[in-house]
Every structure is written in structure tokens, then in C-alpha cells.
VEXDREN-2710 file (C-alpha; in Angstrom, 1 decimal):
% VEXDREN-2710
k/r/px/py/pz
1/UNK/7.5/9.1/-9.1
2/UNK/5.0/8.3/-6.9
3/UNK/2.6/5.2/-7.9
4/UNK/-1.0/5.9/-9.3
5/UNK/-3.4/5.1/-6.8
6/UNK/-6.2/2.8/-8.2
7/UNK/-8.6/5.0/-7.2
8/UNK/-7.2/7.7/-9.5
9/UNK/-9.5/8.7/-12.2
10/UNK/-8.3/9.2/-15.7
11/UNK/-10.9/12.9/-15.6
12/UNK/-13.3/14.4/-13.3
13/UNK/-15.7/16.3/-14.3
14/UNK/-17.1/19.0/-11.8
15/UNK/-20.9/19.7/-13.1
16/UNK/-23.4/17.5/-14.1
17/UNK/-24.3/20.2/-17.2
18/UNK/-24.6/19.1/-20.7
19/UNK/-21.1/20.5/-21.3
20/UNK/-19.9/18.2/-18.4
21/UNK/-22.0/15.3/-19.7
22/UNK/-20.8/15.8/-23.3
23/UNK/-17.4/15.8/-22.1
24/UNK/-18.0/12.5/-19.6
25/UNK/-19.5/10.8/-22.5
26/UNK/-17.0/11.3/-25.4
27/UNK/-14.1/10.6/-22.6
28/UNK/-15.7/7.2/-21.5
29/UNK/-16.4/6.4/-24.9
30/UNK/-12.3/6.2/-25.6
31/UNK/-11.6/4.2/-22.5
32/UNK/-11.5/6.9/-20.1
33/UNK/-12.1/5.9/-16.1
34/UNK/-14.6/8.8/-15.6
35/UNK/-16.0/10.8/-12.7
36/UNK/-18.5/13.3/-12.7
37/UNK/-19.7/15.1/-9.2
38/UNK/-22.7/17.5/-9.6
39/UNK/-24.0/19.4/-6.5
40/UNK/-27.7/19.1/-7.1
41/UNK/-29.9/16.3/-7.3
42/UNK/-30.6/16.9/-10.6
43/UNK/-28.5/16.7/-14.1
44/UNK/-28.3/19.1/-16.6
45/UNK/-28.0/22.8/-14.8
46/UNK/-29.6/25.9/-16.7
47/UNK/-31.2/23.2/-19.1
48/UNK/-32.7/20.7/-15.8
49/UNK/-36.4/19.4/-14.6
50/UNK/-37.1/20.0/-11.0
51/UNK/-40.2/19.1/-8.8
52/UNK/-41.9/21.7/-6.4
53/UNK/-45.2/21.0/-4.9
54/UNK/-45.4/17.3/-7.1
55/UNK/-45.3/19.5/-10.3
56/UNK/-41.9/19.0/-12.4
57/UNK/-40.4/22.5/-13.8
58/UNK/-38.0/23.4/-16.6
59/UNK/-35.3/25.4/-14.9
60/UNK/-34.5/27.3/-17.6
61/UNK/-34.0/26.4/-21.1
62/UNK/-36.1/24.7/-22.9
63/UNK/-36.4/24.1/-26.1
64/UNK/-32.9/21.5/-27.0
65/UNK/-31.7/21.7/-31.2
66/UNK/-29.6/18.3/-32.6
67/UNK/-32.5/15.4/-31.8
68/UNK/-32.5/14.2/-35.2
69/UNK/-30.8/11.1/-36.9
70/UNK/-27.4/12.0/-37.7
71/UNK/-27.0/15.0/-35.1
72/UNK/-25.3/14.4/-31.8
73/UNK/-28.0/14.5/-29.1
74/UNK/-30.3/11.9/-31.5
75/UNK/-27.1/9.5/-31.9
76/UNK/-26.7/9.4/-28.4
77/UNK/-30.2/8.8/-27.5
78/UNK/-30.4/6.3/-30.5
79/UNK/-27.3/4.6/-28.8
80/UNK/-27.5/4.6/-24.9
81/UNK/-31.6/5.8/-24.2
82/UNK/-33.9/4.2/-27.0
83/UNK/-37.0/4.6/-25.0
84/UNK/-36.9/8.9/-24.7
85/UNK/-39.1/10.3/-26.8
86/UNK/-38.8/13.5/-28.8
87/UNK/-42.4/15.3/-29.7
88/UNK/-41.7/16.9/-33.1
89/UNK/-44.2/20.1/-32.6
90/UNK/-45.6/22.0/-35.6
91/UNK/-45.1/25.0/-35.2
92/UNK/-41.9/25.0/-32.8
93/UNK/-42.9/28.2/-31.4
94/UNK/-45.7/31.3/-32.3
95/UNK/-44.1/34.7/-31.7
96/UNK/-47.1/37.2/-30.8
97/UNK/-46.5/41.1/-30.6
98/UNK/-49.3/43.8/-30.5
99/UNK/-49.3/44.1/-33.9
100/UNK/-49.0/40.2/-35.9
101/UNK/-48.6/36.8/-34.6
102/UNK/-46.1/33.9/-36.3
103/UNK/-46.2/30.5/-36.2
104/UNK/-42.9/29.2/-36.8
105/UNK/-43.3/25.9/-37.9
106/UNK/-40.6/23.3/-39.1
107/UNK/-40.3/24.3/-42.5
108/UNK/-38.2/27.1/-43.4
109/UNK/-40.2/28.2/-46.8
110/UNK/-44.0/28.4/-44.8
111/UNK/-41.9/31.4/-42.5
112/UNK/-40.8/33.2/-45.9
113/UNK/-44.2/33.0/-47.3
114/UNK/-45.8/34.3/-43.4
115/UNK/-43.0/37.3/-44.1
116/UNK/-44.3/37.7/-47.9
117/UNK/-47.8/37.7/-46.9
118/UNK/-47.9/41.1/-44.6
119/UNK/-49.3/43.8/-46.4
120/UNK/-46.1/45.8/-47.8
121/UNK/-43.4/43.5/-47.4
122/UNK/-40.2/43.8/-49.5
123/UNK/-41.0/40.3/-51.2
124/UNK/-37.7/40.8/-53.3
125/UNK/-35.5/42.1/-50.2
126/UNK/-37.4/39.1/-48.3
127/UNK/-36.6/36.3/-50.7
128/UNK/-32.8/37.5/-50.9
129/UNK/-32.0/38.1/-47.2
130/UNK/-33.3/34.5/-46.2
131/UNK/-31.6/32.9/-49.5
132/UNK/-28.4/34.6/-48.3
133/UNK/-28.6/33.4/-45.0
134/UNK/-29.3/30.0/-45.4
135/UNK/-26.1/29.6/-47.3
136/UNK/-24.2/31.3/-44.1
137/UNK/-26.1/29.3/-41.9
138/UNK/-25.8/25.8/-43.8
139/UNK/-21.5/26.7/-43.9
140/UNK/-21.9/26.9/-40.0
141/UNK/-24.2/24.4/-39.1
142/UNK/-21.8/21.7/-41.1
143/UNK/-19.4/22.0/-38.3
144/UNK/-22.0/21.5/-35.3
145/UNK/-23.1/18.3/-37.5
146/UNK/-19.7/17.2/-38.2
147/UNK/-17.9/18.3/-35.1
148/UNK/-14.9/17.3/-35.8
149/UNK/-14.2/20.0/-38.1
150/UNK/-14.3/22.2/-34.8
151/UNK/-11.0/22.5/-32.5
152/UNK/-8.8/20.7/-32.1
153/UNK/-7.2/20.2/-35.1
154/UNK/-5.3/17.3/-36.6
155/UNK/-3.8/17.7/-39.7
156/UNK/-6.3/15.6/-41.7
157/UNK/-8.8/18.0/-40.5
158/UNK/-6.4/21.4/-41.5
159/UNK/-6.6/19.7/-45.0
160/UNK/-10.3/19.1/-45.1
161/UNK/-10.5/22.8/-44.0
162/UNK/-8.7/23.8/-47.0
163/UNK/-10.5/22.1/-49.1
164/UNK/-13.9/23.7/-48.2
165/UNK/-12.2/27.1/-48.0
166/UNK/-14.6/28.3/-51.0
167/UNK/-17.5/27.8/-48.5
168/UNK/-15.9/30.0/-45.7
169/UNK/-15.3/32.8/-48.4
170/UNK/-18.6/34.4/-48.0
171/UNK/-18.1/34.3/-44.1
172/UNK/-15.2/37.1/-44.4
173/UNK/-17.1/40.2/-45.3
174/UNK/-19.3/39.5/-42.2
175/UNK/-16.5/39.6/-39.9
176/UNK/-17.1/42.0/-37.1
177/UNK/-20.6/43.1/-38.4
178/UNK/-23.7/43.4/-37.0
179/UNK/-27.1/41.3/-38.0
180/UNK/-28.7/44.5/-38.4
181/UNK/-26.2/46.2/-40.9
182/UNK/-27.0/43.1/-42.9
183/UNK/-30.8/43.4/-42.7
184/UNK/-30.3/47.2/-43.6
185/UNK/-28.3/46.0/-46.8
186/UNK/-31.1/44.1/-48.0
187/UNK/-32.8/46.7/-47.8
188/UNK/-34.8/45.7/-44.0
189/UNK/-34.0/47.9/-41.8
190/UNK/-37.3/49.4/-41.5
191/UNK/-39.4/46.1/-42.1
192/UNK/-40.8/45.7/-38.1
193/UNK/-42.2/42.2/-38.7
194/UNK/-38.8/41.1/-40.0
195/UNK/-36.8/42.9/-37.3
196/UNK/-39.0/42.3/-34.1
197/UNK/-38.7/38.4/-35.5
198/UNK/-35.0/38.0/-35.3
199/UNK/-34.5/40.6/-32.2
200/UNK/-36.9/38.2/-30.6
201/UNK/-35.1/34.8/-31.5
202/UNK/-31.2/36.4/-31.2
203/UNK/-32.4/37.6/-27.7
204/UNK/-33.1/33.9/-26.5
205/UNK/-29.8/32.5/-29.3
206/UNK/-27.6/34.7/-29.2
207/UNK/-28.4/36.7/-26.1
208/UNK/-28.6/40.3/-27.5
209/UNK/-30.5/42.2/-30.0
210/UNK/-30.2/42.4/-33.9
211/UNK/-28.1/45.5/-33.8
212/UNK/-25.6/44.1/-31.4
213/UNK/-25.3/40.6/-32.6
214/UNK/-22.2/39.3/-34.5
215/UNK/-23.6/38.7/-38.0
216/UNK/-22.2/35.1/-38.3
217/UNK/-23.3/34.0/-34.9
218/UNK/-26.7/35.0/-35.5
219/UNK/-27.0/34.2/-39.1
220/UNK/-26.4/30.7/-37.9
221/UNK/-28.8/31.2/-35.0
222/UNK/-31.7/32.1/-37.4
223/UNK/-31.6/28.5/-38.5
224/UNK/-31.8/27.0/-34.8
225/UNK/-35.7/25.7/-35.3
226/UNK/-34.6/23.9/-38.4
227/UNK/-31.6/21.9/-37.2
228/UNK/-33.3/18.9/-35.1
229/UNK/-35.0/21.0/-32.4
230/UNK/-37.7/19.5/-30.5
231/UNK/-39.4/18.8/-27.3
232/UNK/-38.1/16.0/-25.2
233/UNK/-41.1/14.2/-23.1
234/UNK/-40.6/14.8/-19.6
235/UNK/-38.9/18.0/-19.9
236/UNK/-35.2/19.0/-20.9
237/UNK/-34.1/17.0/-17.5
238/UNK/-35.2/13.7/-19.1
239/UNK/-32.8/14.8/-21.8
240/UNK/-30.1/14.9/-19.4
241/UNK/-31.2/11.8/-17.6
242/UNK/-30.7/10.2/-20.7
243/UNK/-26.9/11.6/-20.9
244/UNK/-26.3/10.1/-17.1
245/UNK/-27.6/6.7/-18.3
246/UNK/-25.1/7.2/-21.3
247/UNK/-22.2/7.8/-18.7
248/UNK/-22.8/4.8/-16.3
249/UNK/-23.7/1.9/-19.1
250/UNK/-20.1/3.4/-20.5
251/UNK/-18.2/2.8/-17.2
252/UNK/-18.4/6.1/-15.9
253/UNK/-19.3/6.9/-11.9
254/UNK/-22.0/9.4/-11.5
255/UNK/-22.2/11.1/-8.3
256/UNK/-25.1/13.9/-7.5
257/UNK/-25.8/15.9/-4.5
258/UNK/-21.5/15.9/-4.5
259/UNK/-20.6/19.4/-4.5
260/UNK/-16.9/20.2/-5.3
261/UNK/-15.6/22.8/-3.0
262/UNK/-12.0/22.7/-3.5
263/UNK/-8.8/21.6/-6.2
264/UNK/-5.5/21.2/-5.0
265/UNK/-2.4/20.1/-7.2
266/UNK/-0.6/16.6/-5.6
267/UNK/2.8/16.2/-5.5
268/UNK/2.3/13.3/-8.1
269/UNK/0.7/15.7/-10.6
270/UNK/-2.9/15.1/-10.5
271/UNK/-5.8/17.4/-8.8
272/UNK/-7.5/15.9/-5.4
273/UNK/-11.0/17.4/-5.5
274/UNK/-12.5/18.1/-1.7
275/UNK/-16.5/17.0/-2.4
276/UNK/-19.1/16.6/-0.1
277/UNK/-18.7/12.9/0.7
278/UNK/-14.9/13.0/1.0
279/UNK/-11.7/13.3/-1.6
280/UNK/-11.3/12.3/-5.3
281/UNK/-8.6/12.1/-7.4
282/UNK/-8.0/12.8/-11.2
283/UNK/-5.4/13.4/-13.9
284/UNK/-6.9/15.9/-15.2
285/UNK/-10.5/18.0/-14.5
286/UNK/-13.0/18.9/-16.5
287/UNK/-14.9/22.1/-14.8
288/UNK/-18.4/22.8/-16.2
289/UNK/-18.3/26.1/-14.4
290/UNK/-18.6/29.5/-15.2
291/UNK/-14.7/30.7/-14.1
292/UNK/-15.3/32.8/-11.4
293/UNK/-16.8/29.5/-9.4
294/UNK/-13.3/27.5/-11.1
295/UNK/-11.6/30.2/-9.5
296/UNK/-12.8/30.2/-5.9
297/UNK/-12.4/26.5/-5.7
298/UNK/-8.6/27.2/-6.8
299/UNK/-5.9/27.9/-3.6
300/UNK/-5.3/30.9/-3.9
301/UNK/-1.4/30.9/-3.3
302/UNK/-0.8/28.3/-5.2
303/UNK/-2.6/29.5/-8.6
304/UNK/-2.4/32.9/-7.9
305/UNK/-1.8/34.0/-11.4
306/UNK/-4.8/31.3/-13.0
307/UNK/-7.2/32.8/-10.6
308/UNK/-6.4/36.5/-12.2
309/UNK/-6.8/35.4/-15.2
310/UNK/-10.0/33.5/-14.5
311/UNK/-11.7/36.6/-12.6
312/UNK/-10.8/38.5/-15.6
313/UNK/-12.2/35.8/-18.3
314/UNK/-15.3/36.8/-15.5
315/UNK/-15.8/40.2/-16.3
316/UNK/-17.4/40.0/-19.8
317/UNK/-20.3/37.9/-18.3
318/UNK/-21.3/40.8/-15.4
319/UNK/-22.3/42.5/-18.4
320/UNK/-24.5/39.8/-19.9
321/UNK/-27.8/38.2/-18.4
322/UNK/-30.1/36.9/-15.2
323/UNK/-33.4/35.6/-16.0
324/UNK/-36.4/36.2/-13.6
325/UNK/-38.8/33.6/-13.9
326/UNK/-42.5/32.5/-13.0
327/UNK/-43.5/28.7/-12.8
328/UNK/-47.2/28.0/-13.0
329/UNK/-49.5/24.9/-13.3
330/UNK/-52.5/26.2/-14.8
331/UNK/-55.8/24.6/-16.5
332/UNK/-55.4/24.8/-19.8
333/UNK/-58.3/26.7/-22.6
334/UNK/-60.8/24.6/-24.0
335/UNK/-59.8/23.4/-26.9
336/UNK/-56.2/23.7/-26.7
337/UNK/-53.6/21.5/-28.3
338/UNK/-52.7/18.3/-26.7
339/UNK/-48.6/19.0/-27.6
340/UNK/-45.8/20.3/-25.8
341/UNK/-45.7/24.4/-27.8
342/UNK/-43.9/27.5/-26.5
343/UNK/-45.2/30.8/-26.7
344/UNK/-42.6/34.4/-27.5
345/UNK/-44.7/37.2/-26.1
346/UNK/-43.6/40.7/-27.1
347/UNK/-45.2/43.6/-25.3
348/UNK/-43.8/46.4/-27.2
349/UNK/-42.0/45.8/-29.9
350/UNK/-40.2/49.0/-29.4
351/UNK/-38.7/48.5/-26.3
352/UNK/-35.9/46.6/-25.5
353/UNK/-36.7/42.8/-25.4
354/UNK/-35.7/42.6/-21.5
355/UNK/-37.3/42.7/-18.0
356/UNK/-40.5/41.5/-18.6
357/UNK/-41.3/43.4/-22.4
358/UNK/-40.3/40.1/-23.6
359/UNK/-41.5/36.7/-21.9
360/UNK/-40.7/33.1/-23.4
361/UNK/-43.5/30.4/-22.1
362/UNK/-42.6/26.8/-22.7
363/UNK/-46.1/24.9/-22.1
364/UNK/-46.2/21.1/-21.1
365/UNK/-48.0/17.9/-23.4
366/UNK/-51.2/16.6/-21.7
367/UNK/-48.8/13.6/-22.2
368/UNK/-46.5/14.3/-19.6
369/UNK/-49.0/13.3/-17.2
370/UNK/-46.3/13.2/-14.7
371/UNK/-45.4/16.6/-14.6
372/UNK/-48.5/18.3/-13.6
373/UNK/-51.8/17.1/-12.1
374/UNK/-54.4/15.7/-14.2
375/UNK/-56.0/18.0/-16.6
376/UNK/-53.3/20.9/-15.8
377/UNK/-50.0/22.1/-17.5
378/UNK/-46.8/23.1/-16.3
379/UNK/-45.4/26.8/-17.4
380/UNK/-41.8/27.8/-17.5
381/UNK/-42.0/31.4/-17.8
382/UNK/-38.9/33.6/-18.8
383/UNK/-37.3/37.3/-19.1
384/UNK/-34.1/38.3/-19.5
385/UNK/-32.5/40.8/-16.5
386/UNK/-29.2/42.8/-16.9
387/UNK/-26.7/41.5/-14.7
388/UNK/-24.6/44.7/-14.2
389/UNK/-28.2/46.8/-13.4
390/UNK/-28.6/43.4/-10.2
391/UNK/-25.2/44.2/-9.6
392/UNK/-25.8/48.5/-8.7
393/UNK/-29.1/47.9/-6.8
394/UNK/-27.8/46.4/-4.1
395/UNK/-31.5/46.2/-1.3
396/UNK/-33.5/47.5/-3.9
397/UNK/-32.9/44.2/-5.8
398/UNK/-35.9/42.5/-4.3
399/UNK/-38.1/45.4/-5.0
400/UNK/-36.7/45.7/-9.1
401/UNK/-37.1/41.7/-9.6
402/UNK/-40.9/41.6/-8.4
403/UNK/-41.5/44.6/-10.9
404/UNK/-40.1/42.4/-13.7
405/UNK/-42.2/40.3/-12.6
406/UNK/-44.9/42.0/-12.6
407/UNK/-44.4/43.6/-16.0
408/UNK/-44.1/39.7/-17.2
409/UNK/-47.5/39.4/-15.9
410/UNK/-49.0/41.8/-17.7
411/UNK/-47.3/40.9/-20.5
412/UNK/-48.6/37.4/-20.5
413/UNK/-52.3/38.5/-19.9
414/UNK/-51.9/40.8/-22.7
415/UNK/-50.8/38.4/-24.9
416/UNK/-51.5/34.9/-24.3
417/UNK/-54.9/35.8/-22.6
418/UNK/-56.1/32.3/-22.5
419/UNK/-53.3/30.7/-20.4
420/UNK/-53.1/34.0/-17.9
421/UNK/-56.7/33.4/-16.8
422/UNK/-56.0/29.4/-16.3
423/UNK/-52.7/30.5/-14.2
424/UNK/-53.7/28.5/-10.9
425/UNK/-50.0/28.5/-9.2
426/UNK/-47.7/30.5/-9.9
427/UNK/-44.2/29.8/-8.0
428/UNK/-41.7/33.4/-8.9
429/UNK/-37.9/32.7/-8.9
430/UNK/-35.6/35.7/-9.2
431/UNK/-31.9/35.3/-10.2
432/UNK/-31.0/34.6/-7.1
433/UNK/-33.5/31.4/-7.0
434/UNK/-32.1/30.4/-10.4
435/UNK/-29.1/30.4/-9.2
436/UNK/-29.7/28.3/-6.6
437/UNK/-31.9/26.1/-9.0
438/UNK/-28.7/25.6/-11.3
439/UNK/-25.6/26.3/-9.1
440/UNK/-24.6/29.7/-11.3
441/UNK/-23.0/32.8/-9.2
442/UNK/-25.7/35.6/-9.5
443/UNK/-28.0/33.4/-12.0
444/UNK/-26.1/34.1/-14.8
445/UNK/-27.8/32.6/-17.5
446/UNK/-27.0/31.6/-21.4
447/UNK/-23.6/32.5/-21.8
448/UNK/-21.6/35.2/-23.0
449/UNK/-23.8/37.7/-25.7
450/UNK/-22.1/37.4/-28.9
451/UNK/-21.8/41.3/-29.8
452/UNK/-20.1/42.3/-32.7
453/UNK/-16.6/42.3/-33.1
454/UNK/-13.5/40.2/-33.5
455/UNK/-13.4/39.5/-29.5
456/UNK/-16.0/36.8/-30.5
457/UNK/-13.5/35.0/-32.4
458/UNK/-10.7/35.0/-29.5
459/UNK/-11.0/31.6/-28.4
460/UNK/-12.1/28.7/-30.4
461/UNK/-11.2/25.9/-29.1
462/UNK/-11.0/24.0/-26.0
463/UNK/-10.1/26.1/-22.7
464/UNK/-7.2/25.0/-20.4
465/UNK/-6.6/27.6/-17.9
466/UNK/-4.1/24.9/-15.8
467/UNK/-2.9/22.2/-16.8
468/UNK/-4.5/19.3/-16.4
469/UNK/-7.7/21.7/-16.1
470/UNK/-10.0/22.5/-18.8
471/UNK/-13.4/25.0/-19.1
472/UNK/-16.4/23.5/-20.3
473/UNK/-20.0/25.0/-20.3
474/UNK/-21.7/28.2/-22.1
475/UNK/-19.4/30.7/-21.0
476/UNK/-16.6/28.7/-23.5
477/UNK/-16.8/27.9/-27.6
478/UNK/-19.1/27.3/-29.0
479/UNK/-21.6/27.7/-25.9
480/UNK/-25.3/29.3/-25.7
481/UNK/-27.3/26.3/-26.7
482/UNK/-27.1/22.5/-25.1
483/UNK/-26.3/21.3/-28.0
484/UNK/-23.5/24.0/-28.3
485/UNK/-22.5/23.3/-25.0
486/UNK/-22.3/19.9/-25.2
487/UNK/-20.2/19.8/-28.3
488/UNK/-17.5/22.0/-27.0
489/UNK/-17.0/19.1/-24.2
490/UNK/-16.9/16.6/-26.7
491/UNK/-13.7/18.7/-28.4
492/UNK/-12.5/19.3/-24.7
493/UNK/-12.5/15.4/-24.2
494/UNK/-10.4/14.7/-27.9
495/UNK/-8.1/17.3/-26.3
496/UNK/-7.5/15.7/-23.4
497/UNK/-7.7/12.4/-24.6
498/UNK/-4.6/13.5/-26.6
499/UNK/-3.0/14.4/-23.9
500/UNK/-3.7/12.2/-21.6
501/UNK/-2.4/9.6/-23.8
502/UNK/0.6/11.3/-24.3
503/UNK/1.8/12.1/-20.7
504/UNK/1.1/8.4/-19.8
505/UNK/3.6/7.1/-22.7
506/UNK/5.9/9.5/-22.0
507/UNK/5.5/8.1/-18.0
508/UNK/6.0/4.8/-19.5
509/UNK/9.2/5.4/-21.1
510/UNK/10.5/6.7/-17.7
511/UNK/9.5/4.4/-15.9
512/UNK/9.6/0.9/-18.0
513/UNK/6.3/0.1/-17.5
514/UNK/5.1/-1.8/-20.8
515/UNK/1.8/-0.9/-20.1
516/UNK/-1.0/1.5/-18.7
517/UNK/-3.8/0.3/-16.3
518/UNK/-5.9/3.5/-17.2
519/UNK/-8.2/3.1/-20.0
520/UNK/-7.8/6.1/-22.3
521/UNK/-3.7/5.0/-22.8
522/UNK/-4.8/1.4/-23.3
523/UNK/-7.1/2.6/-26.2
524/UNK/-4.7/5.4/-27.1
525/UNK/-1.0/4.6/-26.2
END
């Protein structure tokens, strides 16, 4: 057997994402020797800050749920990053159509009484849909809070599964249903205000409309604003700062502007990872990736058969989403609020919620003076863009993206008047931008949609496509949030902390060595 090199890392961890991070963390945390490489300058990929023309940008997302006390996100920055602040904004978010606007603020019960208070509603239906779905959502919710009720299992957590298996019971029926069949058994089906609502939120949760979405998934999803979600000062990126401050206090090396380009199997067993400033070597590596990018960094004679598999894992998500964007610093109305808010704009509520019919604007604090110059706000501005439609158009791309865009503009001036006539720079970024922005083949953005049907329940649990080689990131369980993401590293690293700790005693029985110089076996063996 050939020695382990010092240099040999117990886990690297390709992508500086929160999946990646989540996964860094939970590793060093149980004595891992840890190494993550990120190919931008920045952390935190689809959910990153970035500066253009000394104005700091949201890439992409935007909004980040489980901040609070108790919740994973607020433990960590309780822990490793006291001095982040999270702005608690009241309302979260006002949804504005053509024909009502919402403020959804903080507490569940003001929403139901905005619902109640339209001229017509169901008040009965109303009362009995939400009741029914806070239960769903409060059964699902227990496992993002507790997450070690998620995958993988040990058999003290198979038994506290079956003991809470009269609290999965209601989940059954809902199997492989659609959010709208349940609105239409309460009676909804033909309540707009109700339906544009949750088409809106499932299109930025759940990434697909009311009628498509998996009834559990979004059922959960309708309690998103309710489960620690907030505004972190300085933008999501300072969230993620926070998370690389986490690493390196733990022991962890951090490495951005590294790009991995390559893996390649040793003839001791562990991967060697060609980055940008030379080779690295690991046990095992943790790819915050979509798998098509795993794939191409894979040989291709050598892992012939993972590289199928992964290109066809690939397929699902050329039928999901892009998101054209426009960044703006603008001068905001007299009189507006000094907080951090965001803005859903529908167009027509008729039309699909996509290319520009449907525009989220996340708006900056005046405190954030840092982020844009003084008396102006920065605008992250979002639509959703189908993929597979990019994918057909081929040189009439440029042409289709600058109509979205153009439709988002109208949209925005129709809607949120005040801000469009304060728009002083405006910066466009097409799928192709954000993909440079994030480091995501064709932009993808937000994970796989969770459409009805069982295929949503394939997977579970952490992703090992090689050995030694595990899928993080939104395109794996549970995915489409940062918090999401984030948690599914944090079961990848009890995985591979598992079996980490079990090849090295297994090597130490071979070998007679009485003990491990790698962390994770001399905190596990």
C-alpha cells in the first residue's frame, strides 16, 4: 500500500456553493482535514454578491430561509460569525398583479385574513386549505429543523421514524398529486387571488407552477417566509462569507479563483484534482456541481460508465430553468422604506409566470451603504427562461433574451412604477452571463422543478456516483433553497464521515498502524 502523503486531504470539496460549504463545515466540524477550491472570486454561486461598476449585486437568489435561533444557518452564524446581521423585514415580500397587491408579512394569520378580506372569498374553503397545510408543512419542516431525521439513517433514527409514523400518515394520500388538485378539493380552484399567490411563490420554491408542482414539496414550500427567512446585510454573499469564515477558524483551507478542471483515480485510491494553481489530493470529493460539469472533469476512459450515468442524471435539468436578469442602481421614491423588501410583479396573471410576465426585484437597505452609492439602491431583477426553448434557438438566442428583457421592463414599469422611473443603471445579464456569474453550464438555475409524480421521491439521500465521490448542490435532495442545499451537504458529510472512518480502520487493521494521522478517524475510529 502506498503511504498517505501529508498533503492528502481527508475531502475536497469542488465549489464554494452553500452545498459545498455546508458540506466543508459539518466535515471539519468532526475532524476532517478539509479543502474546498471554488473558481470564482466569490463564495456562494447562484446565491453570491458581486461588484460591477463599485455597486455590489445579488447574483441570483436572494432571499435565504433558516436565520433564526435553533435553525442551521442562525446556529452557524451564532457560532463562527456573531457580527452578520440579519434585517427581519415586515412584510418579507408584496406580490402585485393587475388586479390586488399582498403584503406578505411574517405572520401566517395576517396572509389568511388578506385572503378572507377580498370581496367573495371562500372564507370556509380559505380557513381549511391553510389549516390543512400548515399541518403538512409543520411534518416537513421538522426534518429541515432537525436534520438528522434526513438520510442517512442509523438505526436510532429508523426508530424515531417509527415513532412519528402517525405524523407522516397524512403525507400518503398526497403522493404523486399536484398542488392544484388539492386547491381544487377545497374547493379553490377558481379562487384567482389564491391561485396567482401560490403559482407566484412555487415558481420561485419549487420552480413550476401550482398545477405541476408535487403537492408535498409545495405544501412545504408555502411555509418558506415563515421558517427564519430574512435579509442578510450586505447581500446573500455576506451570508456565504460568513460560511468561509466558519471553514478556516475550523481548520479547513479555502482556496478561490482555483478552478478544478480535472479528477483522476491514484493508484493509492484517492482522487488528484488538476486546479488552477497545481494538483490536490483527497480521499474522497465532494462536487458541488450540477453532473454534467462532474462529468466532464471525469476521464473519460476510465469512468466511462459514471459519465453515462451522470449525462443522463443531466437530462431532467435541460427541461428546467435559465433566469435572465437586469441589475440596476436606481434613486429610490420619496418616502420609501429604509429596509431591505422584495417586490413579486405579475403582469398577467393569466399567462404563464415566465420570460418576463413574472419579475422578482430584491431592493437593497439604505444601510448597506456599501453596496450602492449614497442615496441609491441596488436591484437584482429576475425571470425565469426555459432551458430547452435556449437550447432550439440556437443565433436567435441573443435576439429572444433581450425580448425577455424587454417584457421585464415593462413589467416593472407597470407595476412597480416608482422604482422603474428611479432606474439610473441598469446592467442586463442573459443566461449565459449568469452562468458565467455562478460557474453553471447554460445558467441553469434553482434546481430540478419538482413536478408531480413519484420520480420526485427517487433519491433521498446523499449522491455517490463513484466512490469516494459524492453530489452536492440543488440539482441533489433536498436542493432548491440554500438552506436546502446546504443541509443535503451536511448529510453528505455524516456519510462520508462514516465511511471515511471506516476505510481508515479497516487500513489500520491491514496495515498495523495503531493509529490515524487524519482527523475524521482520530475523532471517529
Amino acid at each position: 500500500m502506498t503511504p498517505r502523503s501529508a498533503t492528502t486531504y481527508d475531502a475536497l470539496v469542488v465549489g464554494a456553493g452553500f452545498g459545498g460549504l455546508g458540506a466543508a463545515i459539518a466535515l471539519a466540524e468532526g475532524g476532517a482535514s478539509v479543502c474546498v477550491c471554488e473558481s470564482l472570486r466569490y463564495p456562494g454561486g447562484c446565491a453570491s454578491t458581486f461588484t460591477r461598476g463599485g455597486a455590489r449585486f445579488d447574483a441570483g437568489a436572494t432571499l435565504v430561509s433558516g436565520l433564526a435561533k435553533g435553525q442551521l444557518f442562525g446556529d452557524w452564524l451564532a457560532k463562527y460569525s456573531p457580527s452578520t446581521v440579519v434585517d427581519w423585514m415586515d412584510p418579507l415580500v408584496e406580490l402585485r398583479t393587475g388586479d390586488f397587491s399582498l403584503e406578505i408579512s411574517r405572520d401566517r394569520e395576517s396572509l389568511v385574513r388578506s385572503f378572507l378580506a377580498i370581496p367573495g372569498a371562500p372564507a370556509r374553503a380559505i380557513r381549511g386549505f391553510f389549516d390543512f397545510q400548515r399541518s403538512i408543512a409543520a411534518s416537513l419542516w421538522e426534518l429541515f429543523d432537525d436534520p438528522t431525521l434526513l438520510p442517512p439513517f442509523g438505526p436510532r433514527m429508523v426508530g424515531r421514524h417509527a415513532g412519528r409514523a402517525l405524523r407522516y400518515l397524512p403525507l400518503l394520500p398526497l403522493l404523486g398529486r399536484s398542488l392544484g388538485e388539492v386547491l381544487a378539493s377545497h374547493g379553490l380552484a377558481d379562487f384567482r387571488p389564491l391561485r396567482t399567490y401560490v403559482d407566484a411563490l412555487c415558481q420561485i420554491t419549487v420552480q413550476c407552477s401550482a398545477d405541476e408542482a408535487e403537492a408535498t414539496f409545495a405544501l412545504a414550500a408555502m411555509d418558506y417566509y415563515y421558517r427564519g427567512t430574512g435579509h442578510v446585510r450586505g447581500g446573500v454573499g455576506a451570508l456565504a462569507d460568513a460560511l468561509v469564515s466558519a471553514c478556516t477558524q475550523l481548520g479547513a483551507e479555502v482556496k478561490l479563483s482555483n478552478r478544478v478542471t480535472a479528477l483522476r483515480r491514484a493508484e493509492d485510491g484517492t482522487w488528484i484534482a488538476t486546479t488552477r494553481n497545481g494538483e490536490l489530493r483527497a480521499r474522497t470529493v465532494v462536487a458541488n456541481l450540477l453532473p454534467s460539469a462532474l462529468a466532464a472533469m471525469l476521464d473519460s476512459e476510465a469512468h466511462a460508465h459514471a459519465i453515462t450515468a451522470l449525462r443522463a442524471r443531466s437530462s431532467p435539468i435541460e427541461n428546467a430553468w435559465g433566469a435572465a436578469m437586469l441589475y440596476a442602481v436606481a434613486r429610490p421614491p420619496e418616502g420609501e422604506r429604509d429596509d431591505a423588501h422584495h417586490l413579486e410583479l405579475v403582469n398577467d396573471a393569466s399567462a404563464p409566470f415566465a420570460e418576463g410576465n413574472h419579475v422578482f426585484v430584491s431592493i437593497s437597505s439604505a444601510l448597506e451603504t456599501e453596496r450602492a452609492p449614497a442615496g441609491r439602491r441596488v436591484l437584482t431583477m429576475s425571470t425565469h427562461v426555459p432551458l430547452a426553448k435556449l437550447a432550439r434557438l440556437g443565433e436567435g438566442t441573443a435576439a429572444y433574451v433581450a425580448e425577455v428583457q424587454n417584457a421585464m421592463r415593462a413589467t416593472i414599469a407597470a407595476r412597480a412604477p416608482e422604482w422603474h422611473e428611479g432606474l439610473e443603471r441598469v446592467l442586463p445579464a442573459s443566461p449565459r452571463t449568469f452562468a458565467r456569474f455562478v460557474g453553471r453550464p447554460a445558467g441553469a438555475v434553482g434546481g430540478l422543478p419538482r413536478r408531480a409524480g413519484l420520480a420526485s421521491y427517487s433519491s433521498l439521500g446523499p449522491s455517490s456516483p463513484l466512490d469516494d465521490v459524492w453530489l452536492v448542490g440543488d440539482s441533489v435532495f433536498p436542493g432548491q433553497s440554500a438552506l436546502a442545499t446546504a443541509i443535503g451537504g451536511v448529510r453528505t458529510a455524516t456519510a462520508i464521515t462514516r465511511r471515511l472512518g471506516a476505510s481508515v480502520s479497516r487500513a489500520e487493521a491491514r496495515d498495523g498502524v495503531a493509529s490515524a494521522p487524519v482527523g475524521v478517524v482520530a475523532t471517529r475510529a
